[in-house]
Each structure stands twice: as structure tokens, then as C-alpha cells.
N, C-alpha and C positions, 0 to 999 in steps of 0.2 A: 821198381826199387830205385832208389837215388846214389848217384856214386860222388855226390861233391855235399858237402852240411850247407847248412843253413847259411847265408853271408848275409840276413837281412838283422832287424833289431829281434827282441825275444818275444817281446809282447805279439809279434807278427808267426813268431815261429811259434806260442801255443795256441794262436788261431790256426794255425795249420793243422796242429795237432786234432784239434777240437773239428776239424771240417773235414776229417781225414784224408785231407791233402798230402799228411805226411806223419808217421809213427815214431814213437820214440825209437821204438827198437831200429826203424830205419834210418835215425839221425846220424844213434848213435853208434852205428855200423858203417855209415859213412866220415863221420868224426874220426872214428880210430883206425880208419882205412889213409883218411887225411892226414893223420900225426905220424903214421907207419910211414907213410911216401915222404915228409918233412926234412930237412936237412939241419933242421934249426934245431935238434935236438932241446927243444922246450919243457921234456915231460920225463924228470927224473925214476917217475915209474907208474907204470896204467896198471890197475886191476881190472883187465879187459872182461872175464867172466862176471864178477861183479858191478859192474856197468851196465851190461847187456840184463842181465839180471834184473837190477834197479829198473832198468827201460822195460823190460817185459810186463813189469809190476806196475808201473808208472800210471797215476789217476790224472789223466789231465785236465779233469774238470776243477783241479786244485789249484790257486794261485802259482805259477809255473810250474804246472805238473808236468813229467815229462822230460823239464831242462834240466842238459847235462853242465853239470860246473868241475872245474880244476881247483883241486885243492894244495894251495902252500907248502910247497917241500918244509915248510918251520912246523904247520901244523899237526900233530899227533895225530893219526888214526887206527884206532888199535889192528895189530898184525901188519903193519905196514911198515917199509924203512924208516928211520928215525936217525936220518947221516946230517940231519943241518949242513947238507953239502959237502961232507968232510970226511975223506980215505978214512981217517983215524977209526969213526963209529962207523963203515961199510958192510958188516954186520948187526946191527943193533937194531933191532925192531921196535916200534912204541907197545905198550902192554895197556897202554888208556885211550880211551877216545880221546879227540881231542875236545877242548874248554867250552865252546861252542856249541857242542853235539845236541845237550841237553837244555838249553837257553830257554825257561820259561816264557810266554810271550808276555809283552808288557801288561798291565792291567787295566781295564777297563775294552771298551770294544774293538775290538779289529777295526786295523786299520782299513782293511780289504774290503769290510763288511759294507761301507758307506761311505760318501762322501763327508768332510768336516761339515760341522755345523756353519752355517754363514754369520760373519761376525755382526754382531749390533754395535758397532763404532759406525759413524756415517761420515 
């Protein structure tokens, strides 16, 4: 098991994934083991069981399957605080996803899928 996260790029950390060098669930157990020892107070509020959760379920043969991200104290996610940083709403929970959750992927092929066509300008 690993006691410090990942400090390389990401694309290197789902190759790790992918070679079982390294688990989600073990990232991101050491992630939140990282932000608990932290002084920098950066992380307005962790859903630490639902994280673990996500990791356990984590496909990472999916383009960044696996990575853990932080999500915007602005951004809605339903059952979560909704303070836009401010005593006033310290109470107030979001009741919606946030805008983003459900984002159709553009149209036509994945980007992931393949590389661009090569252009014919010479």
C-alpha cells in the first residue's frame, strides 16, 4: 500500500493504474490521508465515503478511469454544501447536480477514439 499520491502527470498515473502498480482505491486513500495531514486547509468539504466508493467502482480502462478530481466550492452537487464560501448559507445544501453532471458529449466521434484526420493543406 502507498502512503504519499501520485506527484507525477495523470496520464502516467492511469498507466499505473492500468499495470497495477497502483489502485484507485490506494490513491485515493492516500489523497485523503494527504489533505487530512495538510495545513492549507484547501478542501472546504470531502465526501471521503463517496470517494472511496467511486475508487472501488473505478474502470480504468476508461479514459482517466480511476482519477480522483476536486470539485469547485461554486459548483452544485446535489447533498453537498452550497456556502459559495459564506457563514450566511453554512447550512444550505445543493438539492441539483451541478450544470456539468449531465453534459452530452459533442457530436460526431470521440475525441479519444482516434487521432485527427491529417489535414490536406500542404
Amino acid at each position: 500500500m502507498t502512503t504519499t499520491p501520485w506527484l507525477n502527470d495523470t496520464c502516467s498515473l492511469v498507466d499505473a493504474f492500468r499495470s497495477g502498480e497502483r489502485s484507485p482505491v490506494e490513491e485515493m486513500e492516500a489523497t485523503l490521508a494527504a489533505i487530512e495531514a495538510s495545513a492549507l486547509n484547501a478542501f472546504s468539504f470531502i465526501d471521503a465515503d463517496a470517494a472511496l466508493a467511486a475508487a472501488r467502482s473505478a474502470d480504468v480502462n476508461q479514459p482517466f478511469g480511476g482519477v480522483a478530481l476536486g470539485v469547485k466550492e461554486l459548483d452544485y452537487v446535489k447533498g453537498w454544501p452550497a456556502t459559495e464560501g459564506s457563514l450566511v448559507f453554512a447550512d444550505r445544501k445543493s438539492s441539483t447536480p451541478p450544470p456539468w453532471w449531465n453534459v452530452p458529449p459533442p457530436p460526431g466521434p470521440s475525441r479519444w477514439a482516434s487521432p485527427p484526420p491529417a489535414s490536406s493543406a500542404a
